[in-house]
C-alpha positions in Angstrom: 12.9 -4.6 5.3 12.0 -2.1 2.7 10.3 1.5 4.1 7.9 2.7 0.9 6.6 6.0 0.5 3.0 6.6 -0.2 1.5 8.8 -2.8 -2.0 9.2 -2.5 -3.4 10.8 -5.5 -7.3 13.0 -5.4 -7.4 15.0 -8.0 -4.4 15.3 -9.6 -2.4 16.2 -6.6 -0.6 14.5 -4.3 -3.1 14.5 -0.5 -3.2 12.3 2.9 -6.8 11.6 4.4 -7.3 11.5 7.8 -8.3 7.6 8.3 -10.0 7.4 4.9 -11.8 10.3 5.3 -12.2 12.2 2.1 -13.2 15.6 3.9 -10.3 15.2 6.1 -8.0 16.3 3.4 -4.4 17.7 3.0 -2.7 18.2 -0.2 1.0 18.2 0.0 2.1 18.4 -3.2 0.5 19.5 -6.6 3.0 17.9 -8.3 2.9 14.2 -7.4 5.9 13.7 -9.6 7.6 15.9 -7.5 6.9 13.6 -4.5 8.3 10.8 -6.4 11.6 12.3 -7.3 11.6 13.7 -3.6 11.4 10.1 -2.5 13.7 8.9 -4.9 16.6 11.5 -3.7 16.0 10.4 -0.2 17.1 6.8 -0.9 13.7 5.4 -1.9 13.7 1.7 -3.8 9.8 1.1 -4.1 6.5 3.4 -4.1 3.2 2.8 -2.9 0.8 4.8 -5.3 -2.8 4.9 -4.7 -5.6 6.6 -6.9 -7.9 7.7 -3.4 -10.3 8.9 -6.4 -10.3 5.5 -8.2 -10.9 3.5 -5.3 -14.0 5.9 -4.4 -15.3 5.6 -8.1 -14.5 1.9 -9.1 -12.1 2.8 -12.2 -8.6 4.9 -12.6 -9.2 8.4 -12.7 -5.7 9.9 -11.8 -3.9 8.3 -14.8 -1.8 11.1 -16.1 -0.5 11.5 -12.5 0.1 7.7 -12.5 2.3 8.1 -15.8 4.4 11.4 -14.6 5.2 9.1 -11.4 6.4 6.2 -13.3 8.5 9.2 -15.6 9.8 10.3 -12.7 11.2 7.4 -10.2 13.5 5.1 -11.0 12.2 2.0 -8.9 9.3 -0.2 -8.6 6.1 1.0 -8.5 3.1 -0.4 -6.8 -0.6 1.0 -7.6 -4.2 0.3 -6.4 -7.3 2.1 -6.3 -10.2 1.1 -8.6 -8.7 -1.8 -10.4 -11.8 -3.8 -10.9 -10.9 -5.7 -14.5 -8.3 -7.1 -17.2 -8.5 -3.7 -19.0 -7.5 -1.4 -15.9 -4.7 -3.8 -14.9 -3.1 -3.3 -18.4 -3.4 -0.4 -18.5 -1.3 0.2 -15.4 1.2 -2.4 -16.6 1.7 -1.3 -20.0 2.4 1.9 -18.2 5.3 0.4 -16.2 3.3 -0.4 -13.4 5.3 -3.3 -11.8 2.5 -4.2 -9.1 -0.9 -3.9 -8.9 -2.9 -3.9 -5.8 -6.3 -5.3 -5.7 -8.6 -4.1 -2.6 -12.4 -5.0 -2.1 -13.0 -6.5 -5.4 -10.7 -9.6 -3.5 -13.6 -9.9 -1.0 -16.4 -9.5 -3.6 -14.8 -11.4 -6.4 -11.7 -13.2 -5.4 -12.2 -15.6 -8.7 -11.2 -12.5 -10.3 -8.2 -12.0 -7.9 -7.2 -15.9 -8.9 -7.7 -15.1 -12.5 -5.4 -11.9 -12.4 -2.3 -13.6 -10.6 -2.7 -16.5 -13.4 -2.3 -14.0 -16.0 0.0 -11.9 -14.7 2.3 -13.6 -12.7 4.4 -11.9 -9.8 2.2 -8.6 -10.6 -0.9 -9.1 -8.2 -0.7 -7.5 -4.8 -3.8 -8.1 -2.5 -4.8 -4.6 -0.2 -6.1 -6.0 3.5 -7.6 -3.3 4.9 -9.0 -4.6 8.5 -10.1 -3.5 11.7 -10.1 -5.4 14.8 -8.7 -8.3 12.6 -11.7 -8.4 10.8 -11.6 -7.0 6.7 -12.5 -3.8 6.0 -14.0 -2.3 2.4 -15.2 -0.1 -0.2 -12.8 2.6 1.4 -13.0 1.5 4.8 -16.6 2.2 4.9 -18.4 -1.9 5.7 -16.4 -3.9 8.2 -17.3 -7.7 6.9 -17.2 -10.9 9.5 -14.1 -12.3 7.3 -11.2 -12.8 9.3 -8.4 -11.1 7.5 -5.3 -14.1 8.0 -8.3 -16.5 6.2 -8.8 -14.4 3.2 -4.6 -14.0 2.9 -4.4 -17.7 3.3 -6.8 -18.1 0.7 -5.2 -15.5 -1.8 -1.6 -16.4 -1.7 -3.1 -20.1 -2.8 -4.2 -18.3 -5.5 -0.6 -17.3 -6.4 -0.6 -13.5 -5.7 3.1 -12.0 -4.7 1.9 -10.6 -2.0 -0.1 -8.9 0.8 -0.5 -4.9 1.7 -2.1 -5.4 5.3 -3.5 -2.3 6.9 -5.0 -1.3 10.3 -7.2 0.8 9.2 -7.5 2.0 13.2 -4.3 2.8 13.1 -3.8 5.0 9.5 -2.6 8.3 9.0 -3.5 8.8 13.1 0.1 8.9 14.2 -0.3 6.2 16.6 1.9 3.4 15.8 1.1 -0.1 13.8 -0.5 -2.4 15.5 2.4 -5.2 15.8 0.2 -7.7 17.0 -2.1 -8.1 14.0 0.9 -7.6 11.4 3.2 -10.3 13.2 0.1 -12.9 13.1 -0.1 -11.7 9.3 3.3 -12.4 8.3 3.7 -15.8 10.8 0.2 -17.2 8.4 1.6 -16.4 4.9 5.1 -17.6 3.0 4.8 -14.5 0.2 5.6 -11.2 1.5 3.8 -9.4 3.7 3.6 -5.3 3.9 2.5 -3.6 6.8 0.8 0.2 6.3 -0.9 2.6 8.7 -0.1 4.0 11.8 3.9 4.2 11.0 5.1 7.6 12.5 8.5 7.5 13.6 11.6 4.9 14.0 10.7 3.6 17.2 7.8 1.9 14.8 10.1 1.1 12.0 12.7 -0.7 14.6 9.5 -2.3 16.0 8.4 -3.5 12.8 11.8 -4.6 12.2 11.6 -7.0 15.3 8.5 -9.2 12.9 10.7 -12.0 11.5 10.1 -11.8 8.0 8.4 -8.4 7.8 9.0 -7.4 4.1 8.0 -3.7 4.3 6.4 -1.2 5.8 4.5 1.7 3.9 4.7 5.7 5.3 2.8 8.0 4.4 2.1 11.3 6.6 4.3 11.3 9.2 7.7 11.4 5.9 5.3 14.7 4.9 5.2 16.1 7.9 9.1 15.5 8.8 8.4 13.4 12.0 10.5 10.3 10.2 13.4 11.0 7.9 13.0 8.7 5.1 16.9 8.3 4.5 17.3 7.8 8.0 14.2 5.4 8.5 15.6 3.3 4.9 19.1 2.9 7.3 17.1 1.7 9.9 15.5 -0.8 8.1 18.5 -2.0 6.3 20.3 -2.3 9.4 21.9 -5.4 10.6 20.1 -6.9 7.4 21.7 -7.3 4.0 
């Protein structure tokens, strides 16, 4: 199981919101390519980049910090956050993007999700935000009546790599993933399935371990506020594994 770093970019800098909340705001580094070479030091293979101002405005707007990241870290970068056509997922890619993450534009048009994992093969990542296993969007803000293993089941026929699935309940609170949700996630799907929100210290990341077939789990807050080691939690992971 792989443990990714998150990199929330709002303006510029590198932040954490408080479950979504944009005036629940910390900003930990102004750099964010300092973040990524932080990461990278500490053992890091993958990170988990999103543009918080993007997904609020419906189109990239943190770009340039996007770029200095991919300049910076040597592995495989994912990115979502107001990719809503062709043009913006090009963009990324010709960057050096190697995944990009599409988020409530798969609820409102998942012909476009289809679409972009026929063009780009192996490059289309599908963001399920949901709460009480029901999807979540436009930054958390509408809860909709689709059940969030339907929508995966319907994606991955579309021939997306993969699924981001978030309890949005659960994010940047400290609290623990909800194991129950992610385990019924990864048991629906054959592409890989990574769980986010609500990782806060190895206790989770051994927990998360015990989903058969987990293929990652994303951390954001509680690696920049030292409650998890990210070496130590990447040993964890890899433990007992290949």
């Amino acid at each position: 199981m792989y443990i990714i770093p998150a990199i929330d970019l709002k303006n510029g800098k590198c932040v954490r919101l408080r479950q979504g909340k944009f005036d629940e705001m910390t900003v930990y580094f102004d750099n964010p390519a300092d973040a990524a070479k932080k990461w990278q030091d500490e053992g890091a293979e993958i990170l988990h980049v999103v543009d918080l101002d993007g997904a609020k405005d419906g189109k990239p707007v943190n770009l340039s910090a996007i770029e200095k990241i991919r300049e910076a870290f040597n592995g495989s970068i994912e990115v979502g956050g107001g990719i809503r056509n062709f043009e913006t997922l090009k963009t990324l890619l010709n960057i050096g993007i190697d995944r990009a993450i599409l988020g409530t534009i798969a609820v409102e048009n998942p012909e476009f999700v289809r679409k972009s994992a026929e063009q780009f093969p192996n490059k289309i990542i599908v963001g399920i935000d949901a709460k009480d296993g029901y999807v979540a969007v436009k930054g958390w803000v509408e809860i909709t009546k689709i059940k969030a293993t339907e929508l995966a089941l319907k994606l991955q026929d579309y021939g997306i790599w993969g699924v981001i699935y978030t309890d949005i309940s659960r994010d940047g609170m400290l609290t623990g993933p909800n194991i129950k949700t992610t385990e019924e996630m990864v048991q629906s799907l054959s592409i890989p399935v990574i769980a986010s929100g609500g990782v806060s210290s190895l206790e989770d990341i051994l927990n998360l371990k015990m989903i058969k077939g987990l293929w990652g789990a994303i951390t954001g807050k509680a690696i920049y506020e030292g409650r998890i080691n990210l070496r130590e939690a990447i040993k964890t992971a890899k433990m007992g594994t290949h």
